[in-house]
C-alpha positions in Angstrom: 0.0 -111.1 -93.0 1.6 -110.5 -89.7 1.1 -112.3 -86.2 -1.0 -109.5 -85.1 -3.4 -109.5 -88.2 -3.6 -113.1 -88.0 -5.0 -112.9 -84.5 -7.9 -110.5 -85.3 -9.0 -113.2 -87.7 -12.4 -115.3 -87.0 -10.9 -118.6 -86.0 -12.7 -120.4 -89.4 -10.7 -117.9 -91.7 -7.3 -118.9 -89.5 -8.4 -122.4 -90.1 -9.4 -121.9 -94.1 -5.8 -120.0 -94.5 -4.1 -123.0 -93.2 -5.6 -125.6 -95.3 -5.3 -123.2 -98.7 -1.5 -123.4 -97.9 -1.4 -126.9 -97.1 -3.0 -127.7 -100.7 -0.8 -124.8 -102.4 1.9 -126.6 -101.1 1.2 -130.4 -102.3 0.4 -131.3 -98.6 -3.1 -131.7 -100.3 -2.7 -132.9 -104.5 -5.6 -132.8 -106.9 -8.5 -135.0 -105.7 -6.8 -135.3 -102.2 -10.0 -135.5 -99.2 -9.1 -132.5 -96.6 -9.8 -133.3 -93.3 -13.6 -133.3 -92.4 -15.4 -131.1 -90.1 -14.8 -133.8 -86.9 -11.2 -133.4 -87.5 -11.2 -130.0 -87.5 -13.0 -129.4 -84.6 -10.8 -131.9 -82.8 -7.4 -130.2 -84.0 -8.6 -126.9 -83.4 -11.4 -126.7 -80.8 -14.1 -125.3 -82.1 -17.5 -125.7 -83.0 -18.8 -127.4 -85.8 -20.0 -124.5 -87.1 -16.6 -122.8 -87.2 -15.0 -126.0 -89.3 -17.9 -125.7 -91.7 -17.5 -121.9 -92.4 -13.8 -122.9 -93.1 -14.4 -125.5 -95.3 -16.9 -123.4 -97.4 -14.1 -120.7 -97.6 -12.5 -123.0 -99.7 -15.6 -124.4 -101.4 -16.6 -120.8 -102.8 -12.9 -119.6 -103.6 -13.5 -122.6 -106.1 -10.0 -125.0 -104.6 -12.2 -127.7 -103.3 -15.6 -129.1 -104.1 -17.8 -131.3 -101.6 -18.8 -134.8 -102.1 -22.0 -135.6 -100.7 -21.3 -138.6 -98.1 -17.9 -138.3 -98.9 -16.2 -135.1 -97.7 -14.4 -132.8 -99.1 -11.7 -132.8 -102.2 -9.3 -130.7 -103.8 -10.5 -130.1 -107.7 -8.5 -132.0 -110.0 -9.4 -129.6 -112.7 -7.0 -127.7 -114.0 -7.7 -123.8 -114.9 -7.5 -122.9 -118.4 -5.8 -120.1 -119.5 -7.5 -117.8 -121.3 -5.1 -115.8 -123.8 -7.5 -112.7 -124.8 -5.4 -110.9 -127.6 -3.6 -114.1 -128.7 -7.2 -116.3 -129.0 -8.5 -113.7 -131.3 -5.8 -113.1 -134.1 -6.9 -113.2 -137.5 -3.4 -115.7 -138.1 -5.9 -118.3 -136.2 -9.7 -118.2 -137.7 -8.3 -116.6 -140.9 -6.7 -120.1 -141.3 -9.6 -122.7 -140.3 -8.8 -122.8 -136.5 -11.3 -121.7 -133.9 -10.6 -119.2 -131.0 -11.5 -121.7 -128.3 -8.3 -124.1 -129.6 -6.1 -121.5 -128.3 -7.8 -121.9 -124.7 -7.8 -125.9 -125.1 -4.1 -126.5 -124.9 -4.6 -130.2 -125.8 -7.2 -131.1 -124.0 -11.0 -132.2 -124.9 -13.0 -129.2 -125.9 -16.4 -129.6 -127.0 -19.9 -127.6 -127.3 -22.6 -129.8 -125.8 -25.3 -127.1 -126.7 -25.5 -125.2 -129.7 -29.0 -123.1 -130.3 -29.4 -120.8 -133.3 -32.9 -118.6 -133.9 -33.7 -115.6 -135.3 -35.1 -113.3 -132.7 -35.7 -109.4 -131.7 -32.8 -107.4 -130.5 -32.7 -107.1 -127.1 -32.8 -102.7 -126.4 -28.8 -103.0 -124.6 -27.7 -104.9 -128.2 -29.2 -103.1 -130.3 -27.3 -99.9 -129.1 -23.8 -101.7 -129.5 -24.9 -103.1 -132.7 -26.6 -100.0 -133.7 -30.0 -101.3 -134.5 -33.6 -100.5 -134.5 -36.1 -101.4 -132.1 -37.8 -104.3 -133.0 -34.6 -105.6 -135.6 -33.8 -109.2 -136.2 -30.6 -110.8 -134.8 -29.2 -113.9 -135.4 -28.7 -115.5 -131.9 -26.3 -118.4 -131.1 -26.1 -119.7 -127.6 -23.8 -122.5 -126.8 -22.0 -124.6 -124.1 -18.8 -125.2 -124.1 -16.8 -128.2 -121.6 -13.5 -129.1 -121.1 -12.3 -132.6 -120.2 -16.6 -132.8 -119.5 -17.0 -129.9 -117.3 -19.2 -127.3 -118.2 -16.8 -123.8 -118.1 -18.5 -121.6 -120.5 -22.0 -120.4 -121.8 -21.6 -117.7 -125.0 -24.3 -116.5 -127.0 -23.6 -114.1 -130.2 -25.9 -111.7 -131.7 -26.0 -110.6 -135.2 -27.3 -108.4 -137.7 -30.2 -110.9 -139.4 -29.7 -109.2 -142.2 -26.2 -110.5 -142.3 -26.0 -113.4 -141.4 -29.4 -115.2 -142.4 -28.9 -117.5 -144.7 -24.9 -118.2 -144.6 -23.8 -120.4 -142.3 -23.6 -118.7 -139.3 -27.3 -119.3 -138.6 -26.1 -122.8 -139.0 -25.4 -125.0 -135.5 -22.2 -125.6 -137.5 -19.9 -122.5 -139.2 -17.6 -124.2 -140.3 -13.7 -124.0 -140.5 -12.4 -120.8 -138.4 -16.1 -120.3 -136.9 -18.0 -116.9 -136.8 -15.4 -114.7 -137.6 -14.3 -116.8 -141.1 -17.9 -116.3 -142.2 -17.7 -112.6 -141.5 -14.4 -112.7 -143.8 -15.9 -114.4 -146.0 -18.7 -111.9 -146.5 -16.1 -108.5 -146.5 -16.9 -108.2 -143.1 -14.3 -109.9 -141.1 -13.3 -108.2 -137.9 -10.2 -106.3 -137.3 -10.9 -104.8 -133.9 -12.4 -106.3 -130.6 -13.6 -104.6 -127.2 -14.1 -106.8 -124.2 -15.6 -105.7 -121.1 -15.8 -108.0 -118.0 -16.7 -107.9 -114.7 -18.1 -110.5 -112.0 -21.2 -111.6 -110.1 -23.0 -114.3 -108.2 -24.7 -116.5 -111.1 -28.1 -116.5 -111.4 -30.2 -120.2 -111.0 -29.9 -121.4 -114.4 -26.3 -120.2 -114.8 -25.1 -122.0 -111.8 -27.4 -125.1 -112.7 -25.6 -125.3 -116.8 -22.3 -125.0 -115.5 -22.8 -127.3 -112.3 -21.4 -124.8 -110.5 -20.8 -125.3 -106.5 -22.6 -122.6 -104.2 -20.9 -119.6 -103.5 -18.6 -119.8 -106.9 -19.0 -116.8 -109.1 -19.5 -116.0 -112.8 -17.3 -113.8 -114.5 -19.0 -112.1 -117.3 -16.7 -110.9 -120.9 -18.7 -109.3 -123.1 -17.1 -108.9 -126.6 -18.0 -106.6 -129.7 -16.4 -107.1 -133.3 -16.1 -104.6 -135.6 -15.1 -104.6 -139.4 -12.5 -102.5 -141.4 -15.4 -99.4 -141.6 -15.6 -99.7 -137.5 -19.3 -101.2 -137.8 -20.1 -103.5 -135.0 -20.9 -107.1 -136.4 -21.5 -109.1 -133.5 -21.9 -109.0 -129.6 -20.2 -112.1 -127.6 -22.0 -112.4 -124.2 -20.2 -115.2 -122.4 -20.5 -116.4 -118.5 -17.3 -118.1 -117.2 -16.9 -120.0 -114.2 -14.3 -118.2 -112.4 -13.3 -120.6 -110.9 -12.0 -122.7 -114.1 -10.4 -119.4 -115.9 -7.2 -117.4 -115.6 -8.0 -114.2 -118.0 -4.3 -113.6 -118.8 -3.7 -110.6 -121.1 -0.3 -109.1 -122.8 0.5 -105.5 -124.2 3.8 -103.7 -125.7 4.8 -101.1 -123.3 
């Protein structure tokens, strides 16, 4: 951004831009306190207003988080990295481990949450799953933390009539999760379609995954398919954008 540019800026976007490259370059470290809205207005004369529209421009962009009577701190957490063609190869579940290892890299990921019922197919899943109105699904919604944050909500919808009774209607699958199971039944998947796209969360998204206001979601929605191209399960997942890089790699 040029001089010029710069200058047509509101004065609390000047201000945000300065303190995101302060903190991008270590002025600022993980869980460092940024200077509060009376310092801002001091160094840069302006209302207290203006140094509170800067500060949430870094609030929402998901760098720093406010502490209430504190101030304001650069997040110590560090973004996971989310491999989407290497997480799913058959070379991992096929062998015990489970997708969300590969996103882990070391550190402490759990699921806090795990539901599993049997309900009707909601009308947009039953298309991708090719069902009639009014089938059973198997659903499984969980939550899943890292270092205990809250990062992800997933829930999976089956076919009842394939996976009642096995273990996936079980909190616990087992070794290599969902996608074992399927295997083990002859109908392990061998291709995947993700969509994804992004939006403000809704109440009860931003309240499970303690999400600062003004952070959005990003939404990957995932469908499995066995060896005769037959959808076998639909992965509805809401990320905190803010704790994910989606990193992706294809042959030329």
């Amino acid at each position: 951004m040029n001089s010029r540019e710069a200058g047509r800026q509101p004065k609390y976007q000047r201000i945000a831009a300065e303190l995101r490259a302060a903190v991008e370059a270590g002025e600022y470290g993980p869980g460092a306190r940024l200077p509060g809205e009376n310092d801002l207005m001091a160094k840069y004369e302006v209302a207290r207003m203006t140094a509170r529209q800067a500060l949430g421009v870094l609030q929402a962009e998901g760098i720093v988080e406010a502490r209430k009577g504190a101030g304001v701190f650069v997040r110590d957490f560090r973004p996971i990295r989310r491999r989407g063609i290497e997480r799913l190869a058959s070379a991992g579940w096929g062998e015990g481990r489970s997708i969300w290892t590969a996103d882990s890299e070391g550190r402490e990921l759990a699921v806090d949450c795990v539901e599993v019922a049997e309900e009707d197919v909601p009308s947009v899943i039953a298309g991708v799953l090719e069902l009639e109105e009014g089938s059973r699904v198997c659903v499984r919604r969980r939550r899943y933390t890292l270092d205990d944050k809250p990062v992800l909500l997933a829930t999976s919808y089956l076919p009842a009539d394939l996976a009642s009774d096995t273990p996936i209607a079980q909190p616990d699958t087992g070794p290599g999760g969902i996608y074992a199971r399927l295997a083990e039944l002859g109908r392990g998947p061998v291709r995947f379609r993700e969509e994804i796209r992004s939006r403000m969360p809704n109440t009860d998204e931003a309240d499970r995954l303690s999400l600062p206001s003004g952070v959005p979601v990003m939404l990957v929605a995932r469908t499995a398919y066995d060896a005769e191209g037959v959808a076998v399960e639909v992965n509805e997942m809401v990320l905190d954008s803010s704790a994910y890089v989606l990193e992706y790699g294809f042959e030329a």
